[in-house]
C-alpha positions in Angstrom: 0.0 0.0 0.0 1.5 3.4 -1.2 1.5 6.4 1.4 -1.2 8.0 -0.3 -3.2 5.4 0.3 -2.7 4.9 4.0 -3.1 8.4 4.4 -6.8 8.2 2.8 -7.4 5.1 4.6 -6.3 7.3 7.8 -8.6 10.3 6.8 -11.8 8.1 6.0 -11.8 4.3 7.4 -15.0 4.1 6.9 -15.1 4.3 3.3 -12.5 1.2 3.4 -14.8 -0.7 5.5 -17.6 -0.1 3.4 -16.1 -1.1 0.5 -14.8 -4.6 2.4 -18.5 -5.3 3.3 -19.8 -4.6 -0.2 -17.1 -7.3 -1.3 -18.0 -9.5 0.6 -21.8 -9.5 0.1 -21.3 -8.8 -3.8 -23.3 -11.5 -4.2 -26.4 -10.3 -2.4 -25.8 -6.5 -3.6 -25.8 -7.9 -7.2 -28.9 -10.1 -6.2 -31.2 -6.9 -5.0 -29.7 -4.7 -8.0 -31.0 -7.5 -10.4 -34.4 -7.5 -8.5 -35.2 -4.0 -8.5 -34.4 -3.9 -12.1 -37.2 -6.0 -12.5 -39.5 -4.6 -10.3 -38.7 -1.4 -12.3 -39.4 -3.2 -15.5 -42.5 -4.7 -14.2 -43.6 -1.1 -12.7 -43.3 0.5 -15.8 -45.7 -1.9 -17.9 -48.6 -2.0 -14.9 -49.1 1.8 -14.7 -51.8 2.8 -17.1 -50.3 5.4 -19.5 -51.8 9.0 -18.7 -51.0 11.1 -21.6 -52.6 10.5 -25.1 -51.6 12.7 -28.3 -53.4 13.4 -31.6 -52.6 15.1 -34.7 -54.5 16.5 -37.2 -53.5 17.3 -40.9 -54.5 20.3 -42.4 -55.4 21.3 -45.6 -53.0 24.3 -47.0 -54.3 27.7 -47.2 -55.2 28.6 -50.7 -53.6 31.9 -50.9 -50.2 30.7 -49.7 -50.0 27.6 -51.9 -50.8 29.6 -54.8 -48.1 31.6 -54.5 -45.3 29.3 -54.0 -46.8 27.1 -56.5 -47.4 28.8 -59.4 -45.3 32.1 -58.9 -45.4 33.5 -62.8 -49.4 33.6 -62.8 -49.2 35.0 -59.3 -46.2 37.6 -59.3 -45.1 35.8 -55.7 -41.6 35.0 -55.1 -40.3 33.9 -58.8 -40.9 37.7 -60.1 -39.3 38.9 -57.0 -36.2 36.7 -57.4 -35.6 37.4 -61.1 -35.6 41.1 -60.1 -32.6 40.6 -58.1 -30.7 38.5 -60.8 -31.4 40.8 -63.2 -33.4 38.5 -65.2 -37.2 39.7 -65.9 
């Protein structure tokens, strides 16, 4: 053991006893992780779900798709855009 960690082992023996215990029960620490992961799977598909979404589509607005569309008949954004090119 290095000096460093005697010195932590001076400043916190607890901690070192805590890990010694948890070594030597590994096997019963690893046995309640593995149960509450299941409980915690099992808990999660028993509660009733509590929030419900919905979507509706919408038609597009006329005046808006008509532009975009079909912007020569309209004067929308193709007449604008060729004015900046030069192009009209």
């Amino acid at each position: 053991m290095s000096v460093l960690e005697r010195q932590a082992v001076r400043r916190h023996p607890g901690v070192l006893l805590m890990l010694q215990l948890l070594w030597t029960k590994r096997q019963v620490t690893m046995q309640w992780a593995v149960a509450r992961f299941w409980g915690a799977i099992l808990l999660t598909l028993v509660i009733p779900k509590q929030y419900v979404s919905t979507s509706k589509l919408m038609p597009p607005e006329v005046h808006s798709a008509n532009k975009l569309a079909l912007p020569e008949l309209t004067g929308g954004l193709g007449s604008d855009g060729g004015r900046f090119i030069g192009s009209e």
